[in-house]
N, CA, C and O of each residue as an XYZ file, in Angstrom:
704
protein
N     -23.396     -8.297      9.684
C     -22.472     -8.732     10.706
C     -21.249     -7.811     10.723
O     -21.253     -6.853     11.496
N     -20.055     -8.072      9.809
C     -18.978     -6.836      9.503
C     -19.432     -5.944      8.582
O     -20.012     -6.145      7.515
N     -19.022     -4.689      9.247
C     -19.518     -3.362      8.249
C     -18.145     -2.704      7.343
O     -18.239     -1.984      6.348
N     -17.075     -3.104      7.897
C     -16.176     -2.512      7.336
C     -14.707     -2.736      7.953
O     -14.572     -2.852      9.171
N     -13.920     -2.776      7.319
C     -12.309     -2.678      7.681
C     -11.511     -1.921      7.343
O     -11.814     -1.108      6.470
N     -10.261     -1.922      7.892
C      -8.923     -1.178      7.326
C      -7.793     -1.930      7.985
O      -7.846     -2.784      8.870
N      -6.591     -1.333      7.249
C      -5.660     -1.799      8.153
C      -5.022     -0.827      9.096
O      -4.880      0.360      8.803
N      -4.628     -1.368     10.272
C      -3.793     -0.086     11.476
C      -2.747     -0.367     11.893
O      -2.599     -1.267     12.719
N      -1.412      0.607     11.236
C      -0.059      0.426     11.602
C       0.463      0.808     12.579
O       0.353      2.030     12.480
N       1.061      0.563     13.639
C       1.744      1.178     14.882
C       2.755      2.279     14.322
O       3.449      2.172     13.311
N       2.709      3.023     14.926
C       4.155      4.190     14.145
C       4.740      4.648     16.072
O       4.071      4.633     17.105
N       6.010      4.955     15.877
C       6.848      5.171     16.692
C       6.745      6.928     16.909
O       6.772      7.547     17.972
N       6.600      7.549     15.274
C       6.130      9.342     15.183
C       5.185      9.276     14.111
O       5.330      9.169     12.894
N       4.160      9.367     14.866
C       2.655      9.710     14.111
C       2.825     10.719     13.603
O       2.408     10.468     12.472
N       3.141     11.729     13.586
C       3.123     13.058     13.082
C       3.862     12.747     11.623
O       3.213     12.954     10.598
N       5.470     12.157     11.525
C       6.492     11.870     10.178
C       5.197     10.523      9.362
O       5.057     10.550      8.139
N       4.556      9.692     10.042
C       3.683      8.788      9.381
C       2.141      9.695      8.891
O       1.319      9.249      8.090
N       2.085     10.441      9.287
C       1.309     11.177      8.632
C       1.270     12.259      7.552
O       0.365     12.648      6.814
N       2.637     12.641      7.713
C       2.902     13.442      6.171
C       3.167     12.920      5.377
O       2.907     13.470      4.307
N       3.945     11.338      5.296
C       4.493     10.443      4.650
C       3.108      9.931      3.580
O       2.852     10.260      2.422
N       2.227      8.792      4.746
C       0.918      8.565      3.838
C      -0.461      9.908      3.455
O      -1.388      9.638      2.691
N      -0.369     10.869      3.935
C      -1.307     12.390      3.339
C      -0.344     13.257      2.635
O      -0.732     13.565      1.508
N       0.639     13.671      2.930
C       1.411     14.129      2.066
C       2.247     14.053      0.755
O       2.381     14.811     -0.206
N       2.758     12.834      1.097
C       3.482     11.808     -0.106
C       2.644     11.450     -1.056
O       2.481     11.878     -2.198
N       1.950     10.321     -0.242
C       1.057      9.373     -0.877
C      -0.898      9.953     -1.241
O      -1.756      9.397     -1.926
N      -0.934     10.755     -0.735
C      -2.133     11.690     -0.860
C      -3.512     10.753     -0.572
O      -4.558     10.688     -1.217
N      -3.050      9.991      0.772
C      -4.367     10.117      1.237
C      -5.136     10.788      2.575
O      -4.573     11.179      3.597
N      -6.404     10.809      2.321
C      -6.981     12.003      2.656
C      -7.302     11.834      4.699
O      -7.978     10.901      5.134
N      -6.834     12.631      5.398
C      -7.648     12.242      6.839
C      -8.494     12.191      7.247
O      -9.092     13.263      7.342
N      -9.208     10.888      7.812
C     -10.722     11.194      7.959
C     -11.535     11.093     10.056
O     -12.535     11.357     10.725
N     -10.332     10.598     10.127
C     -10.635     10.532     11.955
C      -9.117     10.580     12.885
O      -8.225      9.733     12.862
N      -9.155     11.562     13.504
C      -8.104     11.608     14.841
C      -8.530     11.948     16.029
O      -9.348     12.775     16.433
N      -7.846     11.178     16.522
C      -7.791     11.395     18.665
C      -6.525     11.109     19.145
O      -5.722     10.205     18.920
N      -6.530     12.103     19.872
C      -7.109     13.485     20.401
C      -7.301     14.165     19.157
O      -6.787     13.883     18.075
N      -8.461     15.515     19.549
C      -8.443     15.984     18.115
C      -7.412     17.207     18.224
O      -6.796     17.546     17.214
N      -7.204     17.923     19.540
C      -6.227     18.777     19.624
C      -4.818     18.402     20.152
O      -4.712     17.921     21.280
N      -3.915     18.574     19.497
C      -2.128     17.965     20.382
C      -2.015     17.147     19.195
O      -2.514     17.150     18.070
N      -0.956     16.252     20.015
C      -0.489     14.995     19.022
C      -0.986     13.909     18.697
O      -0.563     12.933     19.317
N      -1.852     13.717     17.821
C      -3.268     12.473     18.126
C      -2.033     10.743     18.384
O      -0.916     10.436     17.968
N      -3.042     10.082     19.242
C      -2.549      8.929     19.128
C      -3.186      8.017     17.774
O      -2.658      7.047     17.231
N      -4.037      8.448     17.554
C      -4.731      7.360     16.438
C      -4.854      8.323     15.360
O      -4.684      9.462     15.794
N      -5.096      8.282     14.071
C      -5.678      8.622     13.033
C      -5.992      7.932     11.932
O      -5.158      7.069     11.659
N      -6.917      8.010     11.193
C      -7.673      7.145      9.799
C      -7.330      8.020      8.889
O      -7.380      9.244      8.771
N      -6.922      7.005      8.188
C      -6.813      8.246      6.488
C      -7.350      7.042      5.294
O      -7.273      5.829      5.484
N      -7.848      7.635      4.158
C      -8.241      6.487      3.330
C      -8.360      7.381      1.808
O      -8.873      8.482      1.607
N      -7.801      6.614      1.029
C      -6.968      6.398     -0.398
C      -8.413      5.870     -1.450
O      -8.427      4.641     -1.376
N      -9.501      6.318     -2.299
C      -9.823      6.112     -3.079
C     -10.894      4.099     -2.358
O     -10.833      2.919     -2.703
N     -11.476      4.698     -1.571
C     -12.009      3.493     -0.218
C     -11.036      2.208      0.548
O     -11.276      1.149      1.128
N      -9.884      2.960      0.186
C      -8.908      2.186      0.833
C      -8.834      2.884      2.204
O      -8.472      4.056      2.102
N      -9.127      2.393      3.683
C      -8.720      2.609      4.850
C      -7.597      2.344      5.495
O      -7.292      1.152      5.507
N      -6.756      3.208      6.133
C      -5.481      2.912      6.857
C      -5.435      3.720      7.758
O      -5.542      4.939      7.618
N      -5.200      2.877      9.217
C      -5.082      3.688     10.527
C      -3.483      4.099     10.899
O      -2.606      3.469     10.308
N      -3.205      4.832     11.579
C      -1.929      4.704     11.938
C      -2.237      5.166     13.485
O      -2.798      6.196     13.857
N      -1.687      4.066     14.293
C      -1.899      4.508     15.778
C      -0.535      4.402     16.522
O       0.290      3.566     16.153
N      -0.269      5.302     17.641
C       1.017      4.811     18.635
C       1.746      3.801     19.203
O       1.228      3.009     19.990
N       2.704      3.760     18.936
C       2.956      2.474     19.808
C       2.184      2.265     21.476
O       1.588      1.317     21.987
N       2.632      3.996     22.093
C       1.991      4.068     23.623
C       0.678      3.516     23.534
O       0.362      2.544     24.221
N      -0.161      4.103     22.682
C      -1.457      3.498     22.833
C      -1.665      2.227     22.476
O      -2.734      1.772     22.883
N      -0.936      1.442     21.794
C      -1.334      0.049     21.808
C      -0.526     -0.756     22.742
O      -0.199     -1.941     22.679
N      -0.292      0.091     23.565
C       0.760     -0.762     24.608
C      -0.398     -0.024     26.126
O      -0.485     -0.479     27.266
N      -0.868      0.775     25.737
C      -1.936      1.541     27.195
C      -3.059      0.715     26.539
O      -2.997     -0.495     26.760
N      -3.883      1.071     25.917
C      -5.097      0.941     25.089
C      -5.392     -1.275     25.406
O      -6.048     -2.015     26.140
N      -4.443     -1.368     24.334
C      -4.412     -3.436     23.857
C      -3.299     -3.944     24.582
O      -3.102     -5.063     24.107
N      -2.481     -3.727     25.460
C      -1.837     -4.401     26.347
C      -0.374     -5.089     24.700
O       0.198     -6.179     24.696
N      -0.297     -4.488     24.119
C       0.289     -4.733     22.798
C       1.940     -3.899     22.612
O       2.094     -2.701     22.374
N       3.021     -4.918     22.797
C       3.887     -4.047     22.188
C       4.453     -4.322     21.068
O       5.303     -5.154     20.751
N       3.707     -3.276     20.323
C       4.151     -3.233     18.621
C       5.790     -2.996     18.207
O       6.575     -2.404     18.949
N       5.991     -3.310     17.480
C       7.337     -3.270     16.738
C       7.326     -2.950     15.338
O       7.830     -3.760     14.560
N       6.650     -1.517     14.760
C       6.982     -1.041     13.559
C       8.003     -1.524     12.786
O       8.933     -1.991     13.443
N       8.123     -1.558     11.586
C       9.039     -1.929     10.472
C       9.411     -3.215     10.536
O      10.431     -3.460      9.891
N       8.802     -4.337     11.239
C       9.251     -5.255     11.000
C       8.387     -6.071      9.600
O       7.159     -6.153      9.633
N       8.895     -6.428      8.852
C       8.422     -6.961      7.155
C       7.476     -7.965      7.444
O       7.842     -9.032      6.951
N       6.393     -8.050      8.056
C       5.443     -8.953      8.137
C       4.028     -8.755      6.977
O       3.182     -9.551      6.570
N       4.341     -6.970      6.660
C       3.166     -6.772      5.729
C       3.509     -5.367      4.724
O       3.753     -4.234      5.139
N       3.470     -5.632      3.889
C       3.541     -4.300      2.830
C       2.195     -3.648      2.541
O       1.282     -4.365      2.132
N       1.977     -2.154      2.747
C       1.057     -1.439      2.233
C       1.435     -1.264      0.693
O       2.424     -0.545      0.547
N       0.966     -1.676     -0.306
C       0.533     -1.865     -1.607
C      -0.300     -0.763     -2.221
O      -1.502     -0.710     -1.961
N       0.426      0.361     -3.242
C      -0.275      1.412     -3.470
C      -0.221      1.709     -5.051
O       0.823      1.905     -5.673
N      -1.660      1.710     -5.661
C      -1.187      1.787     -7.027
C      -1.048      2.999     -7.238
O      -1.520      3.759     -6.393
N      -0.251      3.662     -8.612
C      -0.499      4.560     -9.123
C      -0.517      4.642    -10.612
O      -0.372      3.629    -11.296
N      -0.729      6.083    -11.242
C      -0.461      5.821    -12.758
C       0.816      5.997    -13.334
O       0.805      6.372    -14.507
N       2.097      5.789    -12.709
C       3.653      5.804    -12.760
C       4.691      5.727    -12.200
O       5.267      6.666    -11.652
N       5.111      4.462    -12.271
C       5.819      4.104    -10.933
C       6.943      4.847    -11.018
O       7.273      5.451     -9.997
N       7.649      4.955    -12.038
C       8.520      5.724    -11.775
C       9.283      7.024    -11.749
O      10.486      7.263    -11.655
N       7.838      8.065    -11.901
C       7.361      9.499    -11.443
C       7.449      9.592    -10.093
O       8.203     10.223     -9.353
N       6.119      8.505     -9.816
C       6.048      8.486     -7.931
C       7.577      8.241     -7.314
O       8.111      8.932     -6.446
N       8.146      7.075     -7.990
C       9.620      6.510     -7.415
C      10.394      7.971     -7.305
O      11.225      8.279     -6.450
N       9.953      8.710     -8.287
C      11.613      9.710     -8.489
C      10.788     11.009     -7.293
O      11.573     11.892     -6.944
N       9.720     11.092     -6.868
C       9.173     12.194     -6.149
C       9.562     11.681     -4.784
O      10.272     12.234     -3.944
N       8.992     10.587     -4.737
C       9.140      9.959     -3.239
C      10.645      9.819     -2.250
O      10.850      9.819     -1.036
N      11.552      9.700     -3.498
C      12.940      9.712     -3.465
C      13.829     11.023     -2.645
O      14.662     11.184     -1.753
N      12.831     11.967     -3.848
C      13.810     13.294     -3.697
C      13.249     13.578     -2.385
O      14.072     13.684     -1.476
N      11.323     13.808     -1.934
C      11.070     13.646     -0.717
C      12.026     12.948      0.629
O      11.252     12.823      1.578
N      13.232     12.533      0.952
C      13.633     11.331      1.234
C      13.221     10.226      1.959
O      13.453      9.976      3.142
N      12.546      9.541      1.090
C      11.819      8.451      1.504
C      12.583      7.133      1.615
O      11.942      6.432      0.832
N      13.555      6.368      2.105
C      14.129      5.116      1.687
C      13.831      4.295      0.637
O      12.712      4.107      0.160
N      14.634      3.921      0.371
C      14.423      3.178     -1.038
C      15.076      1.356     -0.668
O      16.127      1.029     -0.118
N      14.047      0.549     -1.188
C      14.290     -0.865     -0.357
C      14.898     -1.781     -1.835
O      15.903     -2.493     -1.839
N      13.871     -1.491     -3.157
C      14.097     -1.638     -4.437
C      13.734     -0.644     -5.308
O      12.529     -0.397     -5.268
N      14.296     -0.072     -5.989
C      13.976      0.628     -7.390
C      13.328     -0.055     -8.355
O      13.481     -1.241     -8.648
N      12.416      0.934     -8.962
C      11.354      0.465    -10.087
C      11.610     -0.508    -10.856
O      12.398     -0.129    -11.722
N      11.254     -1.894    -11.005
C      11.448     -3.183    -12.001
C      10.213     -3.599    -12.475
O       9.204     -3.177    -11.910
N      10.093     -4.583    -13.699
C       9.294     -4.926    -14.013
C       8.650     -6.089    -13.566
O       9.202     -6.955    -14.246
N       7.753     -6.710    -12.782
C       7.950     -8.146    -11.978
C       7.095     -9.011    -12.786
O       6.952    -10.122    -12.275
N       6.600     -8.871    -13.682
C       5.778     -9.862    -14.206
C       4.109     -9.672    -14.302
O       3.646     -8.888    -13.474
N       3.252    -10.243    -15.133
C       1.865     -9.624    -15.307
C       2.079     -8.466    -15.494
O       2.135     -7.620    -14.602
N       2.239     -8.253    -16.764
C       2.383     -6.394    -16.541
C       2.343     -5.554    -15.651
O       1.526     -4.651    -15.832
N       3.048     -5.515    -14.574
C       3.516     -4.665    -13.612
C       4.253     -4.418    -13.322
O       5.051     -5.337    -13.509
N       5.030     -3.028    -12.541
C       6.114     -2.427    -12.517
C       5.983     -2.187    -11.099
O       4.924     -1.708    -10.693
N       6.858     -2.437    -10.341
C       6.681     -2.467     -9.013
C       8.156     -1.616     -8.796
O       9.152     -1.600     -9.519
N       7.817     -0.756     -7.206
C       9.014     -0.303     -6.620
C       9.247     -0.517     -4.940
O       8.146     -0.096     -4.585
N       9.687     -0.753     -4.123
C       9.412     -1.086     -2.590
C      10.485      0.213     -1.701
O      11.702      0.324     -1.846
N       9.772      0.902     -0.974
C      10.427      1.819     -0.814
C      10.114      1.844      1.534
O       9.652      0.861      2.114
N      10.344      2.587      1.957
C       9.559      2.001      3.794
C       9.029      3.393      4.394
O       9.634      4.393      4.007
N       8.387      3.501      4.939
C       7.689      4.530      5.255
C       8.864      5.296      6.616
O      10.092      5.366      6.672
N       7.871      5.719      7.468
C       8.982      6.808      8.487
C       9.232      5.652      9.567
O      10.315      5.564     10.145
N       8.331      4.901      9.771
C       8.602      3.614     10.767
C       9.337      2.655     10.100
O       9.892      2.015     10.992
N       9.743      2.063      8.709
C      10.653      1.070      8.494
C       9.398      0.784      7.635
O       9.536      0.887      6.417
N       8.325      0.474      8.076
C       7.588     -0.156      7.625
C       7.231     -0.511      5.834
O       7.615      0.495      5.238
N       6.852     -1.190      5.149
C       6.982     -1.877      3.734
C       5.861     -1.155      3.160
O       4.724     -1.375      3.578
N       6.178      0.049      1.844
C       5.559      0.616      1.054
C       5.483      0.018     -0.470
O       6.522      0.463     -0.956
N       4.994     -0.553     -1.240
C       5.333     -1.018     -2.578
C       4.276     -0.052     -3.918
O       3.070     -0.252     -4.068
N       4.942      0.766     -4.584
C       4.041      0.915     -5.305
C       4.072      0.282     -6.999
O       5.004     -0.315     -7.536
N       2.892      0.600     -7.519
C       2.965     -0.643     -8.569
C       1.953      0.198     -9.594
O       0.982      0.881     -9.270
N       2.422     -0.034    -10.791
C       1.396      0.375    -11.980
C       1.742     -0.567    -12.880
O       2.842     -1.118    -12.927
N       0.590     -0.813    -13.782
C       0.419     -1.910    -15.090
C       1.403     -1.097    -16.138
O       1.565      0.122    -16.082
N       2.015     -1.938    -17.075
C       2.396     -1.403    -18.064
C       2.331     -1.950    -19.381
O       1.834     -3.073    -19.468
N       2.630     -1.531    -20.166
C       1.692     -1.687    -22.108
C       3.606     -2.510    -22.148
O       3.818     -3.721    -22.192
N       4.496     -1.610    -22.121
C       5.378     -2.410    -22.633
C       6.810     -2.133    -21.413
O       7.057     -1.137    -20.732
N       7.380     -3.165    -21.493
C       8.388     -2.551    -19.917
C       8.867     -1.437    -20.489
O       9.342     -1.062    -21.561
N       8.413     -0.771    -18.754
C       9.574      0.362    -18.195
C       8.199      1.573    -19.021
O       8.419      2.776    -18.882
N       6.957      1.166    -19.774
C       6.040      2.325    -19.895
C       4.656      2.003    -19.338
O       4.113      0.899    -19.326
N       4.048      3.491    -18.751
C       2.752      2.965    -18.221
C       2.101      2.561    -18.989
O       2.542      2.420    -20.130
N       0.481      2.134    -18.592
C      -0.044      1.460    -19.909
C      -1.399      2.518    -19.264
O      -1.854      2.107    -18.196
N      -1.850      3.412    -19.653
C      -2.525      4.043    -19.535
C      -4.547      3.654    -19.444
O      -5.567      4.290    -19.182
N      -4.259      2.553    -19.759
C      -5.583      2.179    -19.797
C      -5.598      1.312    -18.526
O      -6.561      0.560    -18.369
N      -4.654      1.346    -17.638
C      -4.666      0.526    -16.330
C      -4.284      1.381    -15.465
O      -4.045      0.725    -14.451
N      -4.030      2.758    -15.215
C      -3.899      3.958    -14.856
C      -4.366      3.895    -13.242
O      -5.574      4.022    -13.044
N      -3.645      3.740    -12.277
C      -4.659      4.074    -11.023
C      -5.200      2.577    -10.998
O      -5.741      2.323     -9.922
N      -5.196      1.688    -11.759
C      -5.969      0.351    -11.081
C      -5.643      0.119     -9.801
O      -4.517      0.270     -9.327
N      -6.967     -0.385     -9.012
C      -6.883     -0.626     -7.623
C      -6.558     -1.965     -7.676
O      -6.444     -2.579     -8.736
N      -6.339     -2.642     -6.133
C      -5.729     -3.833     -6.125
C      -7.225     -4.556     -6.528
O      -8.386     -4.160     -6.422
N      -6.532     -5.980     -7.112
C      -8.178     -6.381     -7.129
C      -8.055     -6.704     -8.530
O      -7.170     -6.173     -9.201
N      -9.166     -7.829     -9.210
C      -9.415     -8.139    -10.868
C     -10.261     -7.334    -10.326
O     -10.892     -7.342     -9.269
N     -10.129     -6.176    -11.791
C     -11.185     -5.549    -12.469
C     -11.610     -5.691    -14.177
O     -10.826     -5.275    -15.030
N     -12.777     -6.251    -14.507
C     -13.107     -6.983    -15.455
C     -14.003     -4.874    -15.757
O     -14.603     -4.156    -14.956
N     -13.633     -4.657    -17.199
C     -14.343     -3.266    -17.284
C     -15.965     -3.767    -18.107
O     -16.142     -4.887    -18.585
N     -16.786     -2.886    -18.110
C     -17.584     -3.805    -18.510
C     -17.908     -3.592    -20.170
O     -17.795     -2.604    -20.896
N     -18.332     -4.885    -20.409
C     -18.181     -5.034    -22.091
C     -17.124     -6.293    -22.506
O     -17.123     -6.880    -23.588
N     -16.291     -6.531    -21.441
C     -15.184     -7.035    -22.005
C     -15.160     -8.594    -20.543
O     -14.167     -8.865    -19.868
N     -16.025     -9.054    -20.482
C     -16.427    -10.004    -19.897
C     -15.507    -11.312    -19.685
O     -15.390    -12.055    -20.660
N     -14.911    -11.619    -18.606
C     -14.026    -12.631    -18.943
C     -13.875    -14.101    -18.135
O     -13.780    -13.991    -16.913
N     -13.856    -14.951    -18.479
C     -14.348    -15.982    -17.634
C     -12.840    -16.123    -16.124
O     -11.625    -16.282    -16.242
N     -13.539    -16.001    -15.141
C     -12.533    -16.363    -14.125
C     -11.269    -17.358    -14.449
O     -11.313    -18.289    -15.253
N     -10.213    -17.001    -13.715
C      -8.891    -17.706    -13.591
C      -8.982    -19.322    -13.489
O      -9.527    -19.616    -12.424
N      -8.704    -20.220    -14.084
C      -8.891    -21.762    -14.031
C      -8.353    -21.871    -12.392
O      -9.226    -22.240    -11.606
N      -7.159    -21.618    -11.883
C      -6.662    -21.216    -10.814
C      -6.789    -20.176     -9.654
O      -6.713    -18.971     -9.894
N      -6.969    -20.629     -8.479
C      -7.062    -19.159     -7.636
C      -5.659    -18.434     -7.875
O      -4.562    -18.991     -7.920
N      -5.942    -17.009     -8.024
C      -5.138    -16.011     -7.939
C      -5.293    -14.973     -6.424
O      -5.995    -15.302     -5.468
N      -4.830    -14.253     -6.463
C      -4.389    -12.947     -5.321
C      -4.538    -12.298     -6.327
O      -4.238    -12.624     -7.475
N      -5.210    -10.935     -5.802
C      -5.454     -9.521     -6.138
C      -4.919     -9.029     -7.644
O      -5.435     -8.276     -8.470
N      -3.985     -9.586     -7.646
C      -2.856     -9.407     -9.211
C      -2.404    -10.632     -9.731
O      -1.305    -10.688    -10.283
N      -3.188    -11.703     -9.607
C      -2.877    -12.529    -10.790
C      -1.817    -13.467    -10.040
O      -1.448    -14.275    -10.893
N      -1.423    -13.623     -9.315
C      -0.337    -14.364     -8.650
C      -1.208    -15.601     -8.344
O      -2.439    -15.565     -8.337
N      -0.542    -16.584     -8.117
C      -0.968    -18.212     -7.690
C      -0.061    -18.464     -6.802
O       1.169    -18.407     -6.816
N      -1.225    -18.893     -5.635
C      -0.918    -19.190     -4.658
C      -0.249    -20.413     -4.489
O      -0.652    -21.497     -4.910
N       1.182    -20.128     -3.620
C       2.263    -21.376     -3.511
C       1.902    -21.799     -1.588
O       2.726    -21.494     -0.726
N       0.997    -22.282     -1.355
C       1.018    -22.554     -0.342
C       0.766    -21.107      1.022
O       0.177    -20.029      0.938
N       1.291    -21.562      1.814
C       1.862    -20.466      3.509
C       3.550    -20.257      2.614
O       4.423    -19.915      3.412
N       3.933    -20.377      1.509
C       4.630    -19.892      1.055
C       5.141    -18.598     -0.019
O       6.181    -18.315     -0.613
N       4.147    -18.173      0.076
C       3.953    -16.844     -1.161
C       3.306    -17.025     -2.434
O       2.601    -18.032     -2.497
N       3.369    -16.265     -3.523
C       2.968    -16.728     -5.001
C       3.729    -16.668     -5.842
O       4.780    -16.046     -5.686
N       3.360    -17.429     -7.219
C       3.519    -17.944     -7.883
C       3.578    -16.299     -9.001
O       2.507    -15.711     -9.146
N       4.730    -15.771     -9.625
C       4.293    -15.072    -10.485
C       4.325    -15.264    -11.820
O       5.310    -15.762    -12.366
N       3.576    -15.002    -12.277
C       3.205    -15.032    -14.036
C       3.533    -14.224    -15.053
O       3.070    -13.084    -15.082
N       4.319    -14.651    -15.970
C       4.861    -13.293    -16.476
C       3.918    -13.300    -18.159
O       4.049    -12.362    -18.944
């Protein structure tokens, strides 16, 4: 029935949203149109993570849609193996900065920074002890990953992607 998804952000300058997530963030391009000029659409995708970034014009010609970039309805969520390597690159790049690198709980180190549209970037790596990576969680994608050998019986509770418990249409619950 569904073969596949991604998510697709409206950008105001496709061109600054495209060096931002292939340049910055290093993921790779895999579809644009037009293919010559200034594309209105393009796909790029991160380790089978998919993300579109399309025009506002075109989702206002195309879906009868007028988008409003940067408004905080959704954060793109990006791991890496150091948040606060990436934090200090992304920085000097000048990327806005929304929060600086903290530790939020479940061993993770989170930073929230906004792309060229406003829009909500968070990146996040596990760590062994605050404020250090933990190298054996290096690059974890969003998502429980159980490695194998080390078998573990599911959460008594539903969680989200990282261990959070769900508080309702109100956010989660974090665990420290």
């Amino acid at each position: 029935m569904f073969t596949s998804a991604f998510v697709n952000l409206y950008t105001r300058d496709i061109d600054a949203g495209i060096r931002f997530y292939r340049d910055l963030l290093g993921f790779k391009e895999t579809f644009r149109t037009p293919i010559q000029g200034t594309p209105e659409h393009v796909e790029l995708k991160l380790n089978g993570f998919g993300l579109g970034l399309g025009t506002v014009e075109a989702a206002r010609r195309v879906h009868g849609v007028d988008a409003l970039p940067g408004s905080p309805v959704m954060v793109v969520v990006v791991w890496t193996d150091d948040v606060d390597l990436a934090f200090e690159q992304l920085v000097t790049a000048g990327v806005p900065v929304v929060q600086p690198p903290h530790d939020t709980g479940n061993r993770n180190r989170n930073a929230l920074l906004r792309d060229p549209d406003g829009n909500l970037v968070e990146i996040v790596s596990k760590v062994s002890q605050p404020g250090r990576p933990d190298p054996s969680h290096a690059g974890a994608p969003v998502g429980r990953v159980i490695p194998s050998g080390d078998a573990q019986e599911p959460p008594a509770k539903p969680t989200d992607a990282i261990g959070r418990e769900p508080l309702g249409d109100f956010g989660y619950l974090e665990r420290g």
